[in-house]
C-alpha positions in Angstrom: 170.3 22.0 -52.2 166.6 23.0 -52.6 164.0 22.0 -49.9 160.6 22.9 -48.5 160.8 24.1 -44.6 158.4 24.9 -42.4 159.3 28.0 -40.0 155.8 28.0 -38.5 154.0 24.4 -37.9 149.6 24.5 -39.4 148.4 25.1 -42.1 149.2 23.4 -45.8 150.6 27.1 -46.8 153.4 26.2 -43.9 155.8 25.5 -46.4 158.4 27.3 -48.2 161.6 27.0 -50.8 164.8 27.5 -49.3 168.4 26.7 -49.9 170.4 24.8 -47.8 174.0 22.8 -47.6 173.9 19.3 -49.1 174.4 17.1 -46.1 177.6 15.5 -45.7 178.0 11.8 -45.3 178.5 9.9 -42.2 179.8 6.2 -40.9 176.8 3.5 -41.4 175.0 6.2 -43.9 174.9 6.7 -47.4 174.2 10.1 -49.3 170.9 9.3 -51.4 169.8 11.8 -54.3 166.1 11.8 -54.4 163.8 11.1 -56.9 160.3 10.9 -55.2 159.2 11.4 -51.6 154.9 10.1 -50.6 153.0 11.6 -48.3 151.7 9.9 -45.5 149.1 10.7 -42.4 151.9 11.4 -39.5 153.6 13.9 -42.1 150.3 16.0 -42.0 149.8 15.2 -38.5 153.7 16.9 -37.7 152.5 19.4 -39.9 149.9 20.8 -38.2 150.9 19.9 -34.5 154.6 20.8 -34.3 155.5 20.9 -30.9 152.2 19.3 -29.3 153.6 15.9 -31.1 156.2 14.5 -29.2 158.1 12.9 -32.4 158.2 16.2 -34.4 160.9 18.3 -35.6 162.0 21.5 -33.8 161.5 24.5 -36.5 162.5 25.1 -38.9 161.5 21.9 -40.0 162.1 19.5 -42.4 159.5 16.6 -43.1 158.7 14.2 -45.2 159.5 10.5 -44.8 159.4 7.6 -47.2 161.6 8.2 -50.4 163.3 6.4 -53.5 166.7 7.4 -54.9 170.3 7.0 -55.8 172.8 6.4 -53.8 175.9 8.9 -54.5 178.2 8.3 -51.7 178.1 5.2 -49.2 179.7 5.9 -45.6 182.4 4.0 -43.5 181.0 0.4 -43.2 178.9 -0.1 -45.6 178.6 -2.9 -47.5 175.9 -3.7 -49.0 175.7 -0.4 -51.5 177.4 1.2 -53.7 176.8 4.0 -56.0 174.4 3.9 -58.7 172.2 2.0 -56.6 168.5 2.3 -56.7 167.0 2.2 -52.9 164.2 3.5 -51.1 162.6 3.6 -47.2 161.6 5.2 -44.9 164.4 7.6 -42.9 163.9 11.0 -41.6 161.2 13.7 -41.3 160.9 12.9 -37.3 162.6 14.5 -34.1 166.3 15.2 -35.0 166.2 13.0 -38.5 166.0 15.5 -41.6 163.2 14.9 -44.1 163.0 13.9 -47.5 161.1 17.0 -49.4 164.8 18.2 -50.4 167.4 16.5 -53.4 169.4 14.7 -51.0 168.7 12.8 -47.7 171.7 10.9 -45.5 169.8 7.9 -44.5 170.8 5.4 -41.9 171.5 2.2 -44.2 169.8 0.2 -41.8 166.7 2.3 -43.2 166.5 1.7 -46.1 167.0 -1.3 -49.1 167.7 -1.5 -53.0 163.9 -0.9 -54.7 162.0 -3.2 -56.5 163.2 -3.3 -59.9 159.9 -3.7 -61.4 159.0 -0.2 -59.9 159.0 3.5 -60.6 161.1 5.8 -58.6 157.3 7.1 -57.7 155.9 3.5 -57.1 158.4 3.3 -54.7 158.6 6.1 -52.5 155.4 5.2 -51.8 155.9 1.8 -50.5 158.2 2.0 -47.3 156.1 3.6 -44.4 153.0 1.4 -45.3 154.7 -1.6 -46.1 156.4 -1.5 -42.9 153.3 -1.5 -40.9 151.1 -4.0 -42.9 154.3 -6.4 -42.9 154.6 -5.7 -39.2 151.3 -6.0 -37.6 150.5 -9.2 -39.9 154.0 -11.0 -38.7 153.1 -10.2 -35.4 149.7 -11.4 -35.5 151.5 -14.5 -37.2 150.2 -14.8 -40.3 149.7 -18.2 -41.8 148.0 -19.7 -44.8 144.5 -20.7 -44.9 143.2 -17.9 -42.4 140.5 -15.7 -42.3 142.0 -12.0 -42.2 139.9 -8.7 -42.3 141.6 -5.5 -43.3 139.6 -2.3 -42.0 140.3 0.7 -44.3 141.7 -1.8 -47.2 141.7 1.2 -50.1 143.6 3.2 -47.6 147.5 3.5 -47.5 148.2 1.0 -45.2 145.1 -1.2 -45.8 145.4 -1.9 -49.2 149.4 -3.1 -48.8 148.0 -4.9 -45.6 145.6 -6.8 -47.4 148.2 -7.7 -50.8 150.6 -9.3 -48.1 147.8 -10.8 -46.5 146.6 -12.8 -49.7 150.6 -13.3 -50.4 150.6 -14.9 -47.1 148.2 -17.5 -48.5 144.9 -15.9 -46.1 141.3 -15.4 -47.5 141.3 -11.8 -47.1 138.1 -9.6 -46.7 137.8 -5.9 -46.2 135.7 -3.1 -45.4 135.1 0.3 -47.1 132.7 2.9 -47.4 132.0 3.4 -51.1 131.9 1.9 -54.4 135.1 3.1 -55.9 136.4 1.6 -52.6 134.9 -1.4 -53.1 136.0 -1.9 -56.5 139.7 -1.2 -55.4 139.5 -3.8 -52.8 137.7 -6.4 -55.4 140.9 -5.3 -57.6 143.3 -5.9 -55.2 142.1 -9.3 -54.5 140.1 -9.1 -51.4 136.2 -9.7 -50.5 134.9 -6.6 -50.4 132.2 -5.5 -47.1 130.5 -2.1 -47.1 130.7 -1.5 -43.7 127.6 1.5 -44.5 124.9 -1.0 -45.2 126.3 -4.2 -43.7 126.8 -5.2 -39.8 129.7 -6.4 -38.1 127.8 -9.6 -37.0 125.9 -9.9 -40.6 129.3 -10.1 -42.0 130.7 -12.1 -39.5 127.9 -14.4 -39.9 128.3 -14.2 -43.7 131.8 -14.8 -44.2 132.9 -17.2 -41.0 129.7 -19.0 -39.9 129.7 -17.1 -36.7 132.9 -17.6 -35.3 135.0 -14.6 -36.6 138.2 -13.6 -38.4 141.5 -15.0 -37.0 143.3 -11.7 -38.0 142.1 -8.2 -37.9 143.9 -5.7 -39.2 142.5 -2.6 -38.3 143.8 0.9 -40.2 141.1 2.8 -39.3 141.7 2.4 -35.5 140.4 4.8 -32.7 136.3 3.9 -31.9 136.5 1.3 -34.4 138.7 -1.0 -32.9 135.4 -2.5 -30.8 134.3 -3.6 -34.6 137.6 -5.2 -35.0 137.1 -6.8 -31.1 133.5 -8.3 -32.4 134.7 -9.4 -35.8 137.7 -11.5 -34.2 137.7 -15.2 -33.5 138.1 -16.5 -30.1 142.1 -16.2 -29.6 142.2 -14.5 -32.4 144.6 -11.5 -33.2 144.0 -7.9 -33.9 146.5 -5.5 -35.2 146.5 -1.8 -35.4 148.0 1.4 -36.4 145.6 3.9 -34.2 145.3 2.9 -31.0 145.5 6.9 -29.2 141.8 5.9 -27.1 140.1 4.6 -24.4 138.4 2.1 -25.0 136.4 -1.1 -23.2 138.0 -4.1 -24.0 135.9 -6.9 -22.5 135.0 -7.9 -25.8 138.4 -8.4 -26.3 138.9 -10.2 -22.4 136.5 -12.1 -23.0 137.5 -13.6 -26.4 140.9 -13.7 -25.3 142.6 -11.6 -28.1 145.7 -10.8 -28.9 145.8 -6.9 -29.7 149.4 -5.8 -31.5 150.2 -2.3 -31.6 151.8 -1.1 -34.3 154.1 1.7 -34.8 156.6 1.5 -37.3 158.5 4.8 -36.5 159.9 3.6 -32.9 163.1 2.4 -34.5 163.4 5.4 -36.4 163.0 7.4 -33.1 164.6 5.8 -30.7 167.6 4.5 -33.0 166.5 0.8 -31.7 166.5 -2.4 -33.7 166.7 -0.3 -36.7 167.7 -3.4 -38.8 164.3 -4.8 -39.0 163.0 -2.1 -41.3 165.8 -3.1 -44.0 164.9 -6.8 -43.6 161.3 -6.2 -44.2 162.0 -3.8 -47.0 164.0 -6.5 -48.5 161.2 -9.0 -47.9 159.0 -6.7 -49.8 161.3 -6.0 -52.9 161.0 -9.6 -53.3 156.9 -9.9 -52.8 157.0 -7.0 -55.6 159.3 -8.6 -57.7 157.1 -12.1 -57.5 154.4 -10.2 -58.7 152.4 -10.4 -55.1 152.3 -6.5 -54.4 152.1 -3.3 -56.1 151.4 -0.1 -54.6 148.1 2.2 -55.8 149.5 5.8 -56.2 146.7 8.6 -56.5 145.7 10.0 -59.9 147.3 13.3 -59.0 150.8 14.4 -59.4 152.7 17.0 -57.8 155.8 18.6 -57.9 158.2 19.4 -54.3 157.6 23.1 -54.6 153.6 21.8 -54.8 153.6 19.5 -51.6 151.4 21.9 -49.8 148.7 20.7 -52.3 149.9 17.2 -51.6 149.1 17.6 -47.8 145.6 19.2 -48.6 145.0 16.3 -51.3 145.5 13.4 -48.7 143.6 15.3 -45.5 140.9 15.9 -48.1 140.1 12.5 -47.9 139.5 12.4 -52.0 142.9 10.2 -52.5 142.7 7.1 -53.8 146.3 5.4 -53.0 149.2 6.9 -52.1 149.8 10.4 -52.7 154.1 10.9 -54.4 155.7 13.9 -55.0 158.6 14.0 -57.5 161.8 15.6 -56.3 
């Protein structure tokens, strides 16, 4: 089958067409032909780090992550699919788990879930990784109706599913970005929109919950900016996020009491541990989709496998607007 490898981890050039065999199917699996793989920031960060990032792939390499496909063969016991099926998630790329920028991938069926009708192979491939962690971190912050929740970063990959599920959820959602196409996605998508540019974290605070903070905080942006998530929480409030590599001084958060939840979605992929709960939240998220609650933004560019060099370059670029799907 055709792929992309990588012999030498870097730079976006890294990767090149080869041939290799069609991976044979194995007990709990299923064999899933692939129609559309997204790219997502940990792909470019593998990319460029090989070795220096404990969860990548020895070389040569194969990345690439989320996917949507067909199922052409199911393994010893498995149930719940058969062929023909449509599926997607999130299943290789990572440590000894080979990546989806080929035609086939053998995915773990505990991975993975039966796609949204209502969406595109492409729509869909670009769902798993980012749904997974805005589903996560907002379950774990324990969601409920009638909350305040800010989403950092809500135009972003993760952001702008975190802060659909968050409105699904029943929440008034509000979230920051840095410029007016931004904006106007987040105002799309159903959320407050802040400019974190021009306005304060205690002007908005003030603005939007008379002083006393968000009960959520969903923070994609991570890193430094997690003390602007600390301020902008209520007291015992909760703050989620997906970049938490820092040190950082958290009396704010001591002294407000927070709850911060960590979240990183790949630890079940890496350490084959509780690997279930990423097919029952892919399953909870075909069903948000199908109620018409959530639909993913994909980029206005399109690439081709033998193109997802550009791909990389169009994401670290920092010009995307969505997800970024390559068709198989």
């Amino acid at each position: 089958m055709k792929v992309m490898m990588i012999n030498t981890f870097g730079s976006t050039e890294a990767f090149e067409v080869a041939e290799i065999e069609k991976p044979s199917i194995q007990p709990g699996h299923v064999l899933i032909n692939i129609a559309a793989t997204s790219v997502n920031t940990v792909d470019t960060m593998i990319r460029q780090m090989g070795a220096e990032l404990p969860l990548s792939p020895a070389s040569p390499a194969l990345l690439g992550m989320d996917f949507a496909g067909t199922v052409e063969a199911v393994g010893e016991g498995v149930s719940e699919y058969k062929i023909g099926d449509k599926v997607y998630g999130c299943a290789g790329g990572l440590a000894d788990l080979p990546g989806t920028l080929a035609e086939y991938i053998v995915a773990d069926a505990n991975l993975i879930a039966l796609k949204p009708k209502i969406l595109s192979m492409r729509e869909a491939a670009a769902l798993p990784l980012v749904g997974i962690t805005a589903y996560e971190g907002l379950e774990r912050a324990g969601i409920q109706s009638g909350q305040r929740v800010l989403v950092h970063g809500g135009s972003g990959g993760v952001g702008h599913i975190a802060l659909q599920l968050a409105k699904h959820f029943g929440a008034d959602v509000y979230s920051t970005g840095g410029g007016d196409k931004q904006l106007a996605l987040i105002e799309e998508l159903g959320a407050t929109p802040i400019n974190y540019r021009t306005e304060t974290v205690e002007s908005y605070v003030s603005k939007h919950t008379n002083g006393h903070g968000f009960d959520i905080v969903f923070d994609s942006v991570g890193g430094e900016n997690m003390t602007n998530s600390f301020d902008a929480a209520a007291l015992n409030g909760h703050v989620a996020t997906t970049v938490s590599m820092v040190e950082i001084d958290l009396t704010a958060a001591h002294f407000k009491g927070l709850s911060l939840h960590v979240v990183f979605m790949l630890i079940p992929m890496l350490h084959n541990y509780r690997r279930e709960e990423h097919a029952r939240i892919l399953n909870a998220i075909s069903r948000i989709v199908e109620a018409g609650a959530l639909k993913p933004v994909l980029d206005s560019t399109e690439y081709q496998l033998a193109e997802i060099g550009k791909a990389h370059a169009r994401l670290e670029s920092g010009q995307a607007m969505g997800k970024v799907v390559v068709t198989v």
